[in-house]
C-alpha positions as CSV (number, residue, x, y, z in Angstrom):
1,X,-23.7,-2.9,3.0
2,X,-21.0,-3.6,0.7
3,X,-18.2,-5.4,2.2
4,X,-15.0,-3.2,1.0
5,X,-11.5,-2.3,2.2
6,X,-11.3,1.5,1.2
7,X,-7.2,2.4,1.3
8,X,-6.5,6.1,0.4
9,X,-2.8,6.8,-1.1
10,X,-2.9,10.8,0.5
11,X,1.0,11.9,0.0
12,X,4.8,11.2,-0.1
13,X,7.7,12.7,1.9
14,X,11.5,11.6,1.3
15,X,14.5,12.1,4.0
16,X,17.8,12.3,2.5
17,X,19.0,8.7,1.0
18,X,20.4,7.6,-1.8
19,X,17.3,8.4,-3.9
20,X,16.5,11.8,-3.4
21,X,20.7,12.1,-4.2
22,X,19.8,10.3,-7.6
23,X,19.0,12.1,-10.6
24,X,17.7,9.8,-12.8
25,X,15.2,9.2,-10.2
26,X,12.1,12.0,-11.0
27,X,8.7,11.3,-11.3
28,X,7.3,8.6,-8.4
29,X,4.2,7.2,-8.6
30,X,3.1,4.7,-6.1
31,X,1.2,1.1,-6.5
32,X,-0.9,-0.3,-3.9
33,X,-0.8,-4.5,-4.0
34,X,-3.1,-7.3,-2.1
35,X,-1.2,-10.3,-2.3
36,X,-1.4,-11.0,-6.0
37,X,-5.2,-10.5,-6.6
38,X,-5.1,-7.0,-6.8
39,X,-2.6,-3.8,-8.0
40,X,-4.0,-0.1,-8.1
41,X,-1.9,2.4,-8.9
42,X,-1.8,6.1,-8.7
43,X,-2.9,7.6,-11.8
44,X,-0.6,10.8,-11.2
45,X,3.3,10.4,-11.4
46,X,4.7,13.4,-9.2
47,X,7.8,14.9,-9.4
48,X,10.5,13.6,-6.7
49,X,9.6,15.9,-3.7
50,X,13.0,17.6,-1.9
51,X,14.1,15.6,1.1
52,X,11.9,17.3,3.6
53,X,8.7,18.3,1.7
54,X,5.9,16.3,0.2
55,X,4.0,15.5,-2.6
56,X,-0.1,14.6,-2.5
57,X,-1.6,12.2,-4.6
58,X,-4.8,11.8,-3.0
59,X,-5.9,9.1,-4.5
60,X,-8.7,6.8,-3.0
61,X,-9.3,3.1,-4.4
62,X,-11.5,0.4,-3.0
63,X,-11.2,-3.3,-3.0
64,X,-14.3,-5.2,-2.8
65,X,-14.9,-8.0,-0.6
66,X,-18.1,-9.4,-0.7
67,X,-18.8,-13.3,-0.7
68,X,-20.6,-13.1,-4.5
69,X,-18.3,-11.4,-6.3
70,X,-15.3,-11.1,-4.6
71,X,-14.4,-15.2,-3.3
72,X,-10.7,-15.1,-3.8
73,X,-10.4,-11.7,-1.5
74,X,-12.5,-12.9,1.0
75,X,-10.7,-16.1,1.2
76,X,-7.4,-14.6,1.4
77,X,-9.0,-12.3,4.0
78,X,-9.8,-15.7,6.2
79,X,-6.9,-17.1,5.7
80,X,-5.3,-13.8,7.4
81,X,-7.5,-13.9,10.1
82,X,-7.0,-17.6,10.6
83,X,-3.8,-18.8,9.8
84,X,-1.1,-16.9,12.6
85,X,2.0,-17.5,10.2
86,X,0.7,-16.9,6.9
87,X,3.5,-14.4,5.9
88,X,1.8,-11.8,3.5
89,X,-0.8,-10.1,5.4
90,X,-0.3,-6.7,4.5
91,X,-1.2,-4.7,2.0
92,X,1.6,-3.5,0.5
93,X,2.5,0.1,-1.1
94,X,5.6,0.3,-3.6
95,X,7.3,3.8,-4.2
96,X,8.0,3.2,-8.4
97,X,10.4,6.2,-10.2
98,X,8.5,6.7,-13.6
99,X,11.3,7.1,-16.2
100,X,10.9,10.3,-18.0
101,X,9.1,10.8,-21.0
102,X,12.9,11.3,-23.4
103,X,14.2,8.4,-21.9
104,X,11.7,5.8,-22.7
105,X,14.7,3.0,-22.3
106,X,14.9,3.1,-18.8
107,X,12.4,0.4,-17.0
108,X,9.7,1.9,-13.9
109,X,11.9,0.8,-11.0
110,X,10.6,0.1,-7.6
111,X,12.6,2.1,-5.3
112,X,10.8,1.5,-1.8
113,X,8.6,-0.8,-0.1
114,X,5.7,0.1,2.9
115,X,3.4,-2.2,4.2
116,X,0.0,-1.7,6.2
117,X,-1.4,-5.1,8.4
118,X,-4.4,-6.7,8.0
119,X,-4.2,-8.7,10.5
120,X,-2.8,-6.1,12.9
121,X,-6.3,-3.8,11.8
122,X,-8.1,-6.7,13.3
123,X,-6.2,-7.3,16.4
124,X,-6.0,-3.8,17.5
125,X,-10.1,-3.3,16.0
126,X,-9.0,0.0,14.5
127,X,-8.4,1.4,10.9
128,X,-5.6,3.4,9.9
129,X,-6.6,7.2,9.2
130,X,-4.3,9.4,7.8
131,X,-1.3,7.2,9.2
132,X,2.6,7.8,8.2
133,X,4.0,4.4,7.6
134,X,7.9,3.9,6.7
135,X,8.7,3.6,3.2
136,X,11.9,1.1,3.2
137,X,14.5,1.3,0.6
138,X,13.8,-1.5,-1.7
139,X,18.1,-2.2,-1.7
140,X,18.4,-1.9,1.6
141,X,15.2,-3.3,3.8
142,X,16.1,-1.9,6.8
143,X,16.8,1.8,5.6
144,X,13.9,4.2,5.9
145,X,13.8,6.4,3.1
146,X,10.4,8.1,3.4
147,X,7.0,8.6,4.8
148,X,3.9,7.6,2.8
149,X,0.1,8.9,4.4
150,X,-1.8,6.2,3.8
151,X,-5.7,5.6,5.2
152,X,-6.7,1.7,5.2
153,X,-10.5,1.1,6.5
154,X,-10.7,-2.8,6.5
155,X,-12.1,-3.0,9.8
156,X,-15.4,-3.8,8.8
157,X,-14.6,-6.1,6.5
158,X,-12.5,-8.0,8.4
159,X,-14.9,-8.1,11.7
160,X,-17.4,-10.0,8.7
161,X,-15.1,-12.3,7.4
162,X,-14.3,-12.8,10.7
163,X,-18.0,-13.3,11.7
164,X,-18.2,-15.8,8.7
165,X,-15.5,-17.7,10.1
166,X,-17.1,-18.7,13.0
167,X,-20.2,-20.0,11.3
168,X,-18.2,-21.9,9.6
């Protein structure tokens, strides 16, 4: 079997904040990081749903894991699993405007931040299906400005790095 994490970017929803009140804020689309290995991002940009309403992307990516191909992933992946304070275990989703197409000046702009644990996938031996996760304003980290769906399966991959650990 292929050792993968399979992460699934499903759809968007914004409550009222600052960037739903901002009009130069349009089109989102929305990246998906591992540490600094590794950025997808949805292909589509969507037009900024109304606070209250969504928009679907359903976009499905996988990062592969496996010892021959993949050594830097799977040695980030034992290093979560094995080091209790390594800060950035979490795959990490980042809410970008995409500047419209007449105003090719402005700069992609990261407007809000949500994060999915590895490490937490492992401890609790269950995948995230179909999960809403925060989105956090990216001025203001403890404002909630949305709801991403998100599906992460890394539990398999993690129980084998995790199994590889112990041989060791």
């Amino acid at each position: 079997e292929v050792e993968k994490i399979q992460i699934k970017i499903t759809s968007l929803g914004l409550t009222e904040s600052r960037i739903t009140a901002d009009e130069t804020i349009q089109q989102l689309f929305v990246e998906c990081r591992l540490n600094n290995f590794l950025a997808e991002e949805t292909p589509l940009s969507l037009p900024k749903p109304p606070s209250g309403q969504r928009i679907h992307y359903n976009y499905s990516t996988v990062i592969n894991v496996d010892k021959e191909d993949n050594h830097a992933e799977r040695e980030y992946l034992k290093a979560i699993l094995l080091k209790p304070d390594l800060p950035a275990d979490s795959l990490k989703f980042t809410v970008v405007s995409d500047p419209p197409e007449d105003e090719q000046d402005l700069e992609c702009e990261d407007i809000g931040f949500a994060y999915v644990s590895l490490k937490e996938i492992f401890q609790k031996q269950r995948d995230i299906i179909e999960q809403d996760i925060d989105v956090f304003d990216s001025q203001d980290a403890s404002a909630v400005i949305g709801k991403l769906t998100v599906t992460v399966e890394a539990l398999n991959a993690l129980r084998s790095v995790h199994e590889e650990c112990k041989n060791d």
